[in-house]
N, C-alpha and C positions, 0 to 999 in steps of 0.2 A: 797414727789414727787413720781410719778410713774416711770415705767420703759422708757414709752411712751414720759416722760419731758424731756429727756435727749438726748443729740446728737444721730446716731447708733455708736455703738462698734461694736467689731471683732463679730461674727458667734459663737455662744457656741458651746464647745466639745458635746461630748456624755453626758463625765463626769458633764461639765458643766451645760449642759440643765437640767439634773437630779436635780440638787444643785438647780438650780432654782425654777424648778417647787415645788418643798416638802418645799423652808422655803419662796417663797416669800408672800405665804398667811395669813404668820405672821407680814407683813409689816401693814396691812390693820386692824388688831385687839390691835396693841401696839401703845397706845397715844406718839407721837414723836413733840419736836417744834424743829422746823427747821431753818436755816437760811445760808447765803452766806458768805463764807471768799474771794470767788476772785471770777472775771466774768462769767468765766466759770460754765456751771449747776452743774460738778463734784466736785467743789471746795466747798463744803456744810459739814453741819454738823446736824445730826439728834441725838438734845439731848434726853433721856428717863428719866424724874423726879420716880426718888425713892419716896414713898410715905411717907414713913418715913425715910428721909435722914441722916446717920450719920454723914455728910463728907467726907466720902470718894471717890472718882472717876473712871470709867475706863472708857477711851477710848479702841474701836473697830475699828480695818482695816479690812476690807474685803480682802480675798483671789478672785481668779481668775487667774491667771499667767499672771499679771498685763497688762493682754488685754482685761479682761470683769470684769464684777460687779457692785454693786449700794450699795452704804451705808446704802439702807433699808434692804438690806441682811442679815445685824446683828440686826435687829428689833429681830428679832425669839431668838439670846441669851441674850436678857436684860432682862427680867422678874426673872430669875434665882437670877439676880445678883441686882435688885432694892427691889425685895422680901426680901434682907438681908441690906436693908437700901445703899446700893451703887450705885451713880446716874453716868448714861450709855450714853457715848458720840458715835456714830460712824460717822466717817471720813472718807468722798471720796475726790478721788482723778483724777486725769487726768491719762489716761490710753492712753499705747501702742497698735501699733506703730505709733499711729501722735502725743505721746508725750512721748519721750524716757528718760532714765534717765541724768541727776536726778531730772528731772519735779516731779515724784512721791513724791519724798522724799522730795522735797519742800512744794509738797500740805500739803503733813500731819504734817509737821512742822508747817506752818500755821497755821492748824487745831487747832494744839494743844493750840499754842498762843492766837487761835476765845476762845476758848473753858474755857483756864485760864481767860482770861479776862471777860468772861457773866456766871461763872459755877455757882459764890455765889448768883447770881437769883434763881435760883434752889435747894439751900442748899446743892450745895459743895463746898469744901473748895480745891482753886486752890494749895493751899500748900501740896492736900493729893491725887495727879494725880498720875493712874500707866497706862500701854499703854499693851493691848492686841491686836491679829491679828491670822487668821487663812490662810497657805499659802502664798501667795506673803503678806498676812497680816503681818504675822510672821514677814516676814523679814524685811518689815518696821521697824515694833514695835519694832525688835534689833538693827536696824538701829538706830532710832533715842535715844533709852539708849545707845548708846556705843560712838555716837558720839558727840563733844564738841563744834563744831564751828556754829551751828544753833540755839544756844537758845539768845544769847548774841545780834544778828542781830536784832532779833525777840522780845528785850525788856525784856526775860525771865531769872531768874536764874537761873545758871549752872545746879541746882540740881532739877530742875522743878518735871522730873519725879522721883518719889519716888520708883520707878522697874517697873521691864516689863516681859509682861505672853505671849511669844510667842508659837503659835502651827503652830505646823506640819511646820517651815519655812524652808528656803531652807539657808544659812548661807554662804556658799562658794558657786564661781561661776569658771568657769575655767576647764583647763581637770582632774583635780585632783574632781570633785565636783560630778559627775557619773551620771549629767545630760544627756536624751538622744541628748539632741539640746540644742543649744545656745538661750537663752529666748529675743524678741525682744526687751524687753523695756531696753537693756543693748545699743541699736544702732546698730550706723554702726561698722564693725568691727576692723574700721579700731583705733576706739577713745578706744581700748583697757578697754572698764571701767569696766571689772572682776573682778579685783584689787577692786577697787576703792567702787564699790557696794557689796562687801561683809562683810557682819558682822565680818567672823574671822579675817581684815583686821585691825580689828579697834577696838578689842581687848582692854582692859586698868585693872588695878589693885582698882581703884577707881571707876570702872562703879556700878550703884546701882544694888539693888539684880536682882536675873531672877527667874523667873518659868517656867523652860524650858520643854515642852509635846509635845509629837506624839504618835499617835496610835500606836497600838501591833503589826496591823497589816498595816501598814503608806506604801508606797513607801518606800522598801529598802533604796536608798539612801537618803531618809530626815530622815529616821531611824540613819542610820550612823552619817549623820553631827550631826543629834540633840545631843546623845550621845559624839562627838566629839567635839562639841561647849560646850557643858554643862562643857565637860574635861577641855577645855583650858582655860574658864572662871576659875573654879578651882584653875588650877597651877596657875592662878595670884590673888588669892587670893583675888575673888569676889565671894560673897554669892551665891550661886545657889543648886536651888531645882530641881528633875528632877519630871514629873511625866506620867507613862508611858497609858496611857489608852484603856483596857483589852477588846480583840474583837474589836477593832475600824478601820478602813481601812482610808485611807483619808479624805475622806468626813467624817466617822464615828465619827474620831476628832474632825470635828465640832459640828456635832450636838452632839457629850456627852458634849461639854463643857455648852452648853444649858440647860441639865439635872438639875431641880431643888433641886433634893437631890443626884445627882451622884459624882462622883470623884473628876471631875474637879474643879465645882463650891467649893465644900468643902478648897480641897487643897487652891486656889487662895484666898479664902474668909481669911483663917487662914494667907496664904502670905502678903495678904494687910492688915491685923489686926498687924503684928508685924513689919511692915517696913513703 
């Protein structure tokens, strides 16, 4: 799909516009099959077949601060990660504010489940899913490792995702969290769901591994949470890697994670090799 198939969304930032213009021409050069988990245009899934598939999986969230984005947007980091035999799923989702949480977190659960179910067409093995995201991406992809009551609805084994490689996500929401503003897709304010949408909320001692990254030079405060999330995963005594990526600003994080022989893809490739 193009940008043009899709309903309008919110007005890109500055920041935004930028991100779009440099990776969406990577949408138009990486073979993607596509297809619908719900009504909605955003409800879709653009797989990238690994050429030489080992089985292993990763789903892709798009970042945007869950009011812009297109799941071709991760077109630009799957070649990275199919070049090493691992087939690349990314997952859109319905976006704020005409669709507030937990719409999101439903889509990509969904997703996952589109995703398990059609992935061994492609030669992956639904048994060997791990779930990446950059930005509101991130937080998804902890979202849906950390939490328990969505895979069971949806058909799927408790243990579906085998870890999850969040970057640059935002993990806590609330006055403690050092955001400048209250992010729309949380709602009205009055349905309090800060709590309730946060990763460190939801916390567990049995969550699968993480490979937890942000840039060097990331937003201070997704600096701290990452650091802080990675900790209290930690003290409950769930596997967690950090990995910090050198010169990188926000955006930077994504595109190094793209990098065919850079850091990130190295670090993640070894993560999903042993877990």
């Amino acid at each position: 799909m193009r940008p043009e198939d899709y309903p309008p969304q919110e007005p890109f930032s500055e920041i935004g516009k930028a991100y779009h213009q440099k990776i969406m021409p990577a949408a138009e050069t990486v073979t993607a099959v596509e297809w619908q988990y719900g009504a909605d245009p955003y409800q879709s899934v653009a797989l990238y077949p690994a050429p030489r598939p080992r089985g292993d999986v990763l789903l892709l969230i798009h970042g945007g601060g869950w009011t812009n984005g297109y799941k071709e947007w991760m077109a630009f980091c799957a070649p990275a990660a199919t070049a090493r035999g691992i087939t690349v799923a990314s997952l859109g989702y319905r976006l704020a504010p005409g669709h507030v949480w937990p719409a999101g977190f439903e889509d990509v659960a969904d997703g996952v489940a589109s995703v398990h179910a059609r992935v061994a067409e492609f030669g992956g093995d639904p048994g060997r899913i791990f779930v990446s995201g950059h930005s509101a991406g991130g937080h998804l992809a902890a979202m849906l490792a950390l939490r328990t009551d969505w895979q069971a609805p949806r058909g799927l084994p408790g243990d579906v995702l085998r870890g999850a490689l969040p970057i640059s996500g935002t993990y806590l929401f609330g006055p403690e969290s050092g955001l400048s503003m209250r992010p729309r897709f949380l709602g009205d304010p009055a349905l309090a769901n800060e709590e309730r949408a946060s990763p460190m909320s939801h916390l567990r001692g049995d969550a699968p591994p993480l490979l937890v990254a942000w840039g060097a030079r990331d937003f201070p405060h997704l600096q701290r949470q990452g650091a802080e999330f990675a900790a209290a995963l930690a003290d409950r005594g769930v596997e967690v890697r950090t990995e910090v990526m050198a010169d990188a600003d926000h955006l930077g994080a994504s595109y190094a994670s793209a990098e065919p022989d850079g850091p990130w893809i190295a670090a993640a490739d070894a993560f999903i090799r042993v877990n």
